[in-house]
C-alpha positions, -999 to +999 in steps of 0.1 A: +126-001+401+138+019+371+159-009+359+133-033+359+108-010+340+136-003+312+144-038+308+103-043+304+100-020+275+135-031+259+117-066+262+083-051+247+102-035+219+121-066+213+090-088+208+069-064+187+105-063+160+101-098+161+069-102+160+071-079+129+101-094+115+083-130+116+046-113+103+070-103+069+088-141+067+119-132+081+141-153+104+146-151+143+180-141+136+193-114+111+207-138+087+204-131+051+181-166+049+149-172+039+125-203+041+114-203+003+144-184-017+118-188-046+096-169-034+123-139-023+135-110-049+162-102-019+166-138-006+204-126+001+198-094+022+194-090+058+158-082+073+170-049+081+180-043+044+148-055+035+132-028+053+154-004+041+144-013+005+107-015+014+111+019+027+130+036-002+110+020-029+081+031-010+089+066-005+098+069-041+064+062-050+054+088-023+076+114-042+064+105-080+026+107-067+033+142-051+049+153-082+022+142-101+001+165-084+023+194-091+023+185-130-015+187-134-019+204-162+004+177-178-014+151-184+006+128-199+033+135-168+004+133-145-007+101-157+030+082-159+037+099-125+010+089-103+007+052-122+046+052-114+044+062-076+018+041-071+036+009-090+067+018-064+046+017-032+032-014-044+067-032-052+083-021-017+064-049+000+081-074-026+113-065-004+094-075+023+077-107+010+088-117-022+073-112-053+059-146-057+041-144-017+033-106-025+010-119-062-004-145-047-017-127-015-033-096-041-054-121-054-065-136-025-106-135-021-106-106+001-081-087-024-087-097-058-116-068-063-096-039-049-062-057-072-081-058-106-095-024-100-067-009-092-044-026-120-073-018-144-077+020-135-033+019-142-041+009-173-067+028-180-048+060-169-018+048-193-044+042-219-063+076-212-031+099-209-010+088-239-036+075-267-067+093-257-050+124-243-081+130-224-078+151-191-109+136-177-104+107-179-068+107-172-079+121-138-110+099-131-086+064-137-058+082-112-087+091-082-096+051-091-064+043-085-054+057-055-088+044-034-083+012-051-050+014-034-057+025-003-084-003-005-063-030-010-037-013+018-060-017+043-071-050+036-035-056+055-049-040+085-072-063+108-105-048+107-098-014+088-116-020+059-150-025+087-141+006+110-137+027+073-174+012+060-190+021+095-173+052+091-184+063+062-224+047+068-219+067+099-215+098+078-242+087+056-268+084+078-260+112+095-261+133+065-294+118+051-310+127+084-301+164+082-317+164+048-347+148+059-353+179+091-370+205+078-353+240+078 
């Protein structure tokens, strides 16, 4: 009986790696070959170091966008830092899909607002930091930024984008009705 129920899960966890491995492009096997070596910036690594460079580049960006907060009275560090982390967890998936497949899926229909936001609001906090040297606004492009890219992340996720709008009506309502009670 135990036998049978570790070779299930070694089979389950088998079939969701390759089911991710195939979501991300890769091959069945763990050959350094890909179907469109146009479309790959790593066409010559392995899936696993793929992931591996998805997951550094990533967690770079992590560490520039936590240091960013920690220079905040800096604005011109704030500004390069959090535009910097955020450019890094945004490149990791071209490990993962190419650079090519990763533009042309940002600026797909139910992307393209959340892309130009976000790409604008980098700008913008380049722009705001360095030539205009203003804190505010600095700050107002980097909050922009950051829900821009957590919009576009979870346009990635099956139905996260609806569960975070009913969330947030939910909220909304719920809020607006307390107002309306009398005390």
């Amino acid at each position: 009986f135990f036998s049978s129920c570790n070779m299930y899960e070694s089979e389950e966890r088998t079939s969701f790696w390759t089911s991710f491995k195939r979501s991300w492009g890769a091959t069945e096997g763990d050959e350094p070959e890909v179907v469109d070596e146009e479309e790959s910036l790593c066409f010559e690594l392995t899936f696993k170091e793929r992931v591996i460079g998805f997951a550094a580049t990533y967690l770079f960006g992590l560490l520039c966008s936590v240091l960013s907060w920690f220079s905040f009275g800096d604005w011109k560090a704030f500004g390069i830092l959090s535009t910097a982390g955020n450019l890094s967890s945004l490149g990791g998936t071209m490990f993962l899909m190419g650079p090519v497949r990763q533009l042309r899926r940002m600026f797909d229909p139910q992307r393209v607002v959340a892309t130009v936001v976000m790409l604008t609001s980098m700008v913008g906090t380049f722009v705001a930091a360095m030539a205009l040297k203003s804190a505010f606004l600095t700050f107002i492009c980097s909050i922009i930024q950051y829900l821009a890219l957590i919009w576009y992340s979870l346009s990635y996720i099956p139905y996260a984008r609806d569960i975070v709008i009913r969330f947030f009506g939910y909220c909304w309502n719920s809020s607006k009705r307390s107002l309306d009670e009398p005390i």
